[in-house]
C-alpha positions as a Markdown table, in Angstrom:
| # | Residue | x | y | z |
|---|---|---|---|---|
| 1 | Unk | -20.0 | 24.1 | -23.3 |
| 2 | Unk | -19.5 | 20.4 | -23.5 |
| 3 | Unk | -15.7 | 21.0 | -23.5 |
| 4 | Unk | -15.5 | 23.6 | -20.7 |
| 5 | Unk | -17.3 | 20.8 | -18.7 |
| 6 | Unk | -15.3 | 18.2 | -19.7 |
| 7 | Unk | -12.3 | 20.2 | -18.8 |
| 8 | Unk | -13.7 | 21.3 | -15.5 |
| 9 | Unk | -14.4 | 17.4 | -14.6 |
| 10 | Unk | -11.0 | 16.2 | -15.5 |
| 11 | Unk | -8.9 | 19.6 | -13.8 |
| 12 | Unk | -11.1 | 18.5 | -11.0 |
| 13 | Unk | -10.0 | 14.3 | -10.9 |
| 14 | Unk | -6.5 | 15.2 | -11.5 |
| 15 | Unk | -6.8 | 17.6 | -8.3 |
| 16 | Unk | -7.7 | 14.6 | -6.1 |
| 17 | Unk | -5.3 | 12.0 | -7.0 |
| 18 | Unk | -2.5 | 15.1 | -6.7 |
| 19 | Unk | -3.8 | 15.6 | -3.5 |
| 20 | Unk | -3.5 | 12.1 | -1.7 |
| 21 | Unk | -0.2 | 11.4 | -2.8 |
| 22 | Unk | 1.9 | 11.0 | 0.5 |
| 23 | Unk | 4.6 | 9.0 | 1.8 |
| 24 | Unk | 3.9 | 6.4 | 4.5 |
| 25 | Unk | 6.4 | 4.0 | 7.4 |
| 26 | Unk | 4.9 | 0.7 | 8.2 |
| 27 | Unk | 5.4 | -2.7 | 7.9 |
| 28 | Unk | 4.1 | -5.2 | 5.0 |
| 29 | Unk | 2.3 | -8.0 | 6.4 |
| 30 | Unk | -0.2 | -10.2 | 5.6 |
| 31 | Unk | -3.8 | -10.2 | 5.8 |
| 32 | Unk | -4.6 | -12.8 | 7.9 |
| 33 | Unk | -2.3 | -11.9 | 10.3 |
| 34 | Unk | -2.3 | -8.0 | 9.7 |
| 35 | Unk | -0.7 | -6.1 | 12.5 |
| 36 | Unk | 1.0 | -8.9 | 14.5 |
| 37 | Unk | 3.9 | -9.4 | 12.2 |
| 38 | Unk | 4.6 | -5.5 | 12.4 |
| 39 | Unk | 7.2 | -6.3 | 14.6 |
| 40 | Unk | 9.0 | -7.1 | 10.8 |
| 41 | Unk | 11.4 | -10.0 | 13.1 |
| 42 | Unk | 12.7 | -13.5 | 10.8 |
| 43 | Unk | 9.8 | -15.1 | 12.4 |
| 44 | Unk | 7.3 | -12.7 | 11.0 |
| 45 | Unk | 8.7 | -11.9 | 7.9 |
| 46 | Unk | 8.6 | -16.1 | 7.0 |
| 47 | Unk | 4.8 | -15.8 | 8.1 |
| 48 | Unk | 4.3 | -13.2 | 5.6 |
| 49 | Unk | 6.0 | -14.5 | 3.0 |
| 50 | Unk | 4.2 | -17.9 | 3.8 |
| 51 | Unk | 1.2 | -16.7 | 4.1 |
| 52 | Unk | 0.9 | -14.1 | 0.5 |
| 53 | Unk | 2.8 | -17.3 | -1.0 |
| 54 | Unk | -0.5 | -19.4 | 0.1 |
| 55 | Unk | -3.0 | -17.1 | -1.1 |
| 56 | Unk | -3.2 | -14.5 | 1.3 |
| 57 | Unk | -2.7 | -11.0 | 0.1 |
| 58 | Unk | -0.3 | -8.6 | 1.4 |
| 59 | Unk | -1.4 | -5.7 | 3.4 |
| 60 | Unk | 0.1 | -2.7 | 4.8 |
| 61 | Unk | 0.3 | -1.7 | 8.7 |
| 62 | Unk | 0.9 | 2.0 | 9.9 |
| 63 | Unk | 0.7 | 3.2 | 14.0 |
| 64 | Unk | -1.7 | 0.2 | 13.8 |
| 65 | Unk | -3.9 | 0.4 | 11.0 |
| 66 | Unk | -4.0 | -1.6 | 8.4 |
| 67 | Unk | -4.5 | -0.6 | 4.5 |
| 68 | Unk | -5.4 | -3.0 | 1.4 |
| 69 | Unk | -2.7 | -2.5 | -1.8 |
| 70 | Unk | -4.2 | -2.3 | -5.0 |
| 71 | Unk | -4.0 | -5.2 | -7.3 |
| 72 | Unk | -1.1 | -3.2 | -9.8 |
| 73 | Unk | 1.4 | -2.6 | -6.4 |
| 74 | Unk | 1.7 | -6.4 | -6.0 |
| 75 | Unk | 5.3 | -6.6 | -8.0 |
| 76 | Unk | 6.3 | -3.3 | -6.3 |
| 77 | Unk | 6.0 | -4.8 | -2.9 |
| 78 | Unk | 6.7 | -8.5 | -3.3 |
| 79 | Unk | 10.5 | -7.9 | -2.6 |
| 80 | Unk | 9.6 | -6.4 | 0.7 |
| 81 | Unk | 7.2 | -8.9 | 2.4 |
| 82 | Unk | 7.4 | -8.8 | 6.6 |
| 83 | Unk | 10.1 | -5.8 | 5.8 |
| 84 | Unk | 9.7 | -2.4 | 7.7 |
| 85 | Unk | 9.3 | 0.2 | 4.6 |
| 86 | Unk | 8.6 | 3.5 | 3.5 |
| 87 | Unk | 5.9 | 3.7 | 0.8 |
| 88 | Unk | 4.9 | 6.6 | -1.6 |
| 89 | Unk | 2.4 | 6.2 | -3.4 |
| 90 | Unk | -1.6 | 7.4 | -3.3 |
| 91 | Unk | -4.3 | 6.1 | -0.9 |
| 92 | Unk | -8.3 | 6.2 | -1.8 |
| 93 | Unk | -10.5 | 4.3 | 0.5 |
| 94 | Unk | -7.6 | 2.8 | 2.4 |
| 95 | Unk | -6.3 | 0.9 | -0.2 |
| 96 | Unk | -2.8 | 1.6 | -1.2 |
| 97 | Unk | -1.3 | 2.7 | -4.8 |
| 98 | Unk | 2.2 | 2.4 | -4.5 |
| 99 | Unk | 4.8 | 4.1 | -6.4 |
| 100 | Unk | 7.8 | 3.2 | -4.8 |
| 101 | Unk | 9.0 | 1.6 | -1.7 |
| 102 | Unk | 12.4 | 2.0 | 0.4 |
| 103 | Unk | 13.1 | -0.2 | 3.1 |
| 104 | Unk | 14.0 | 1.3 | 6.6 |
C-alpha cells in the first residue's frame, strides 16, 4: 500500500513540472528597474549589467510582467543581461527555472 502511494505521489509531481514547461520572449532586466530596460537599448543593457553586478538580481520581463529566476538559472542567464531572449525553462509561482536561453 505504502508503495502504490508513494508511486501515486511521485507520477503525480512529475505531472506538474511536465506540465509548466513552456517557452517564453522577454527581456532580462534588473530588479530594481524591472520593466523599463525592456526596451534591451546599450543604455539599458549597461543599467542591467550595472545594477546585477551591484547586488541587484536579474529578473525577467514578458508583455509587461515581471518574473523572479531561481537561484540555479543565474549562470544560464548572466551572458544575456539587458538582452531580448527566448527562455525555456519551467515557471512555479512566477519564478523562473531556466533551461536554456536564445537570444532574439
Amino acid at each position: 500500500m505504502k508503495r502504490t502511494v508513494l508511486s501515486f505521489v511521485l507520477g503525480c509531481s512529475l505531472l506538474t513540472v511536465t506540465a509548466s514547461a513552456k517557452k517564453w520572449s522577454g527581456t532580462i532586466s534588473d530588479e530594481k528597474c524591472g520593466a523599463a530596460h525592456a526596451d534591451a537599448s546599450e543604455k539599458s543593457m549597461k543599467c542591467v549589467q550595472g545594477c546585477v553586478k551591484g547586488g541587484k538580481a536579474a529578473v525577467f520581463v514578458s508583455d509587461g510582467k515581471v518574473y523572479k529566476f531561481s537561484a540555479d538559472s543565474a549562470d544560464k542567464i548572466k551572458d544575456h543581461l539587458g538582452h531580448k531572449v527566448t527562455i525555456d525553462g519551467n515557471m512555479k509561482d512566477d519564478v523562473i527555472t531556466v533551461k536554456s536561453v536564445t537570444m532574439n
